[in-house]
C-alpha positions in Angstrom: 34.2 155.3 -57.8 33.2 153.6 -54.1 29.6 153.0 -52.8 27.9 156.0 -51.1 25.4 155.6 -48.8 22.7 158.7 -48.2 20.2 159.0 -45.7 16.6 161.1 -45.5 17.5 160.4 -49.2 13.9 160.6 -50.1 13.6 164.2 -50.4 15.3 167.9 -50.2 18.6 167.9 -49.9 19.4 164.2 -49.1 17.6 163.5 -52.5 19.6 165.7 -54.6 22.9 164.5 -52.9 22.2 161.2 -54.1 21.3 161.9 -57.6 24.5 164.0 -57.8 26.7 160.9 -56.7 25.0 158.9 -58.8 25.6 161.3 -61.8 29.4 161.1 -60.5 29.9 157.4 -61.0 29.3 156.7 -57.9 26.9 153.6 -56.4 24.2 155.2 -54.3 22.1 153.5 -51.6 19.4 155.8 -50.6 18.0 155.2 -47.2 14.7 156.7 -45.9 11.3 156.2 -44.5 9.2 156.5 -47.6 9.2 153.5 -50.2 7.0 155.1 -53.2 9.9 157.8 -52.9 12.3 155.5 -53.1 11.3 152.8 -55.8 11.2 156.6 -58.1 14.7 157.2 -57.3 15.5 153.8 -58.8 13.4 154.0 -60.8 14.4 157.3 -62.5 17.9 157.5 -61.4 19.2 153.8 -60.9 19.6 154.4 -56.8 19.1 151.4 -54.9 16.6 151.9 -52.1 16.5 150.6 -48.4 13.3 151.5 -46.3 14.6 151.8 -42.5 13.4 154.0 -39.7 16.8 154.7 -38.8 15.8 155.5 -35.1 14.9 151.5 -34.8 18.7 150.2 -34.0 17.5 146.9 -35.5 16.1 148.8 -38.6 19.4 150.6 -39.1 21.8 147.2 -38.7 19.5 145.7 -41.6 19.8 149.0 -43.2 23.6 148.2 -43.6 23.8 144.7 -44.3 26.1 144.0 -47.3 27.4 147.9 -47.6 30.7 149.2 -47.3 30.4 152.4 -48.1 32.8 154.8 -48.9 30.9 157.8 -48.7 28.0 158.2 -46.1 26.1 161.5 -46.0 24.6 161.3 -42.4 20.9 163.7 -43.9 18.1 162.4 -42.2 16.7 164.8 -39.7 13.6 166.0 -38.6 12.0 169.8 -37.2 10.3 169.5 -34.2 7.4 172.2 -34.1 8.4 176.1 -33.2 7.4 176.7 -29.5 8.6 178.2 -26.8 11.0 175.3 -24.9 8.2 175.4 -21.8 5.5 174.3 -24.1 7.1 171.8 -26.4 5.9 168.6 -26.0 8.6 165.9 -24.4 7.9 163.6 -27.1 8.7 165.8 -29.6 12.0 166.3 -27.6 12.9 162.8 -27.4 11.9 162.3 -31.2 14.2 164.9 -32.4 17.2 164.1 -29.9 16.5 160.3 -31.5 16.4 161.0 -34.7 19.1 164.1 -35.7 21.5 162.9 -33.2 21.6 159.2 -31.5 20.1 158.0 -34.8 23.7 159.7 -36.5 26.0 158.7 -34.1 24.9 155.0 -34.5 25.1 154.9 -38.3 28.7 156.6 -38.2 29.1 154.0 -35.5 28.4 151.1 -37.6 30.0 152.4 -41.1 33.1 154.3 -39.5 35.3 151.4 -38.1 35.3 149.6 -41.8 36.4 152.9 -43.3 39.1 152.9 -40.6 40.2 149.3 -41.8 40.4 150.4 -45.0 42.3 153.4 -44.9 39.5 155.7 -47.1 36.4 157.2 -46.4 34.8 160.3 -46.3 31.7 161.1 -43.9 29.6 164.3 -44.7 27.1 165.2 -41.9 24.0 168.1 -42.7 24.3 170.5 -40.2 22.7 174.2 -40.2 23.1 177.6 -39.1 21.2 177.0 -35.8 23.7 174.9 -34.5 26.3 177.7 -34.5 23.4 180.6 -33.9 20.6 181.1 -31.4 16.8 181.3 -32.6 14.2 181.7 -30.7 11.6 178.5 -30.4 14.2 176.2 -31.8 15.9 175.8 -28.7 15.5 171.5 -28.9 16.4 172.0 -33.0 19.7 174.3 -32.4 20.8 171.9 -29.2 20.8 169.0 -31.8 22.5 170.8 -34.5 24.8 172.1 -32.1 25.6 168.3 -31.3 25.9 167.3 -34.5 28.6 170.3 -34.8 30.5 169.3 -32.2 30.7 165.4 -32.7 31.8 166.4 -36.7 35.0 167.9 -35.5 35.6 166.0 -33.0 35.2 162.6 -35.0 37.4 164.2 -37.5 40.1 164.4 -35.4 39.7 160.5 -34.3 39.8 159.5 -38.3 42.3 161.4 -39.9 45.1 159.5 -39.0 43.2 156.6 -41.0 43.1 158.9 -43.9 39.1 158.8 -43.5 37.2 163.0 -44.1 35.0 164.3 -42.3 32.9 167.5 -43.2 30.3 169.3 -41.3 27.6 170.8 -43.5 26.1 174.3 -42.3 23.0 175.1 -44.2 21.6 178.5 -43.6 18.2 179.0 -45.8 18.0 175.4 -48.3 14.2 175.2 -50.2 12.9 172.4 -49.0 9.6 170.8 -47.4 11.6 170.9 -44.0 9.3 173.3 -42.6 6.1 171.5 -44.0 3.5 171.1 -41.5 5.1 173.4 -39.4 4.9 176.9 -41.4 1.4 177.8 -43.5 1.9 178.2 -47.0 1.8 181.9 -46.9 5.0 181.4 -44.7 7.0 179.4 -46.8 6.5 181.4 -49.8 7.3 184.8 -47.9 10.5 182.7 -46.9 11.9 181.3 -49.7 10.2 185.0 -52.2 12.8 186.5 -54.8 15.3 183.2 -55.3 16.0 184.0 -51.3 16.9 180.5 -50.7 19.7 178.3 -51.6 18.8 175.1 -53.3 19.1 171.4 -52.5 21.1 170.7 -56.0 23.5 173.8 -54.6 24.2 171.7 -51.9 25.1 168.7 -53.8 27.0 170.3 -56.0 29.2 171.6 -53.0 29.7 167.9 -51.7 30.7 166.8 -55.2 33.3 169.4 -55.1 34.6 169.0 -51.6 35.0 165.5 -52.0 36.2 166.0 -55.7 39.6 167.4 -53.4 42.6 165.7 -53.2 42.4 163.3 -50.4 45.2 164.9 -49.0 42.7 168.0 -48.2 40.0 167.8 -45.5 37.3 170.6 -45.4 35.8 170.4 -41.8 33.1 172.1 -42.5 31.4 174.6 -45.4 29.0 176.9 -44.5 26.2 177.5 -47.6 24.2 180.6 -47.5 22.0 182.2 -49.9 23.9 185.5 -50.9 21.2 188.2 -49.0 21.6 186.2 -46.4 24.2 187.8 -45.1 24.7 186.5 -41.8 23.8 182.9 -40.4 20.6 184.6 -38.4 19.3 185.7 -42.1 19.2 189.3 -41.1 15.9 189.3 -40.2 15.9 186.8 -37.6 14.2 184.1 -39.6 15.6 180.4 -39.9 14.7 178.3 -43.2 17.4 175.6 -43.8 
């Protein structure tokens, strides 16, 4: 088993992805913002931590120092707040374009070349519905994802002759605290009522499996919905990955 490296590890979905390759055999790094979150995944799970801000190019090179990684799960990502595009604040633009897209494309940067070299690799990137559908007052949100979409295939396309995957992600409605802060409790419960939501270990369990392939098979990209919702707008018009 190679070294996997997982970022926004700390939490949600990036959390449970790197328990899941740990539980594989695999060596995890987990990288993230939040150190008491990850000295408890070493703690509990044997997952070596690496605090970086992976928006600070300096903090992400340190971030990488020693690792060759195999496997990088390109997680972290942030919400900017639901507005109308006229009233969102421009740091809060520059924040998310930072850190769910120039923040990606310099990690895979800075890990994809060595996979190259070596001949093996497989990069998974989280995605989500809203970069393949419209929603109103995530216009900055679904332009990242979109991005994100778009560079997956694309970069696929550059490393498969070097035998290195690639696999887009596309989350529709995952249970996790990504809408904390942003939705009032009341909200979140309404979204994710009556097992509505798919959940973070779901989501693991479908990268374990698509890289489980023969590495003679490449999925571009899996889309992960909860069954009612039965098409990537959720029906009802509501986002919650």
């Amino acid at each position: 088993m190679g070294q996997a490296l997982v970022t926004g590890a700390t939490s949600g979905i990036g959390r449970a992805i790197a328990i899941a390759l740990k539980g594989a055999g695999h060596e995890v790094v987990a990288v993230g913002r939040r150190g008491e979150a990850l000295a408890a995944l070493e703690r509990e799970h044997g997952i070596a931590g690496r605090r970086a801000d992976l928006a600070d190019r300096k903090a992400a090179r340190a971030a990488l120092a020693g690792l060759a990684p195999d496997i990088l799960v390109n997680n972290a990502g942030v919400m900017p707040p639901l507005a109308h595009f006229c009233d969102t604040d421009e740091d809060e633009i520059d924040r998310a374009v930072t850190v769910n897209l120039s923040s990606v494309l310099l990690l895979t940067r800075l890990v994809a070349p060595g996979m190259r070299a070596r001949g093996r690799g497989h990069i998974f990137f989280t995605g989500s519905t809203a970069g393949h559908a419209a929603f109103a007052h995530y216009a900055v949100y679904c332009a990242t994802k979109a991005a994100i979409g778009g560079f997956a295939q694309a970069l696929r396309l550059d490393m498969a002759p070097a035998g290195v995957r690639v696999t887009e992600i596309v989350a529709g409605r995952v249970e996790t605290g990504l809408y904390k802060g942003l939705l009032g409790e009341e909200a979140r419960a309404a979204m994710y009522a009556g097992n509505s939501a798919v959940q973070p270990e779901d989501v693991a369990a479908m990268v374990l499996a698509v890289h489980g392939l023969p590495a003679s098979v490449d999925v571009a990209r899996f889309d992960i919905l909860p069954t009612h919702q039965a098409t990537a707008t959720g029906g009802a018009g509501k986002k919650g990955d």
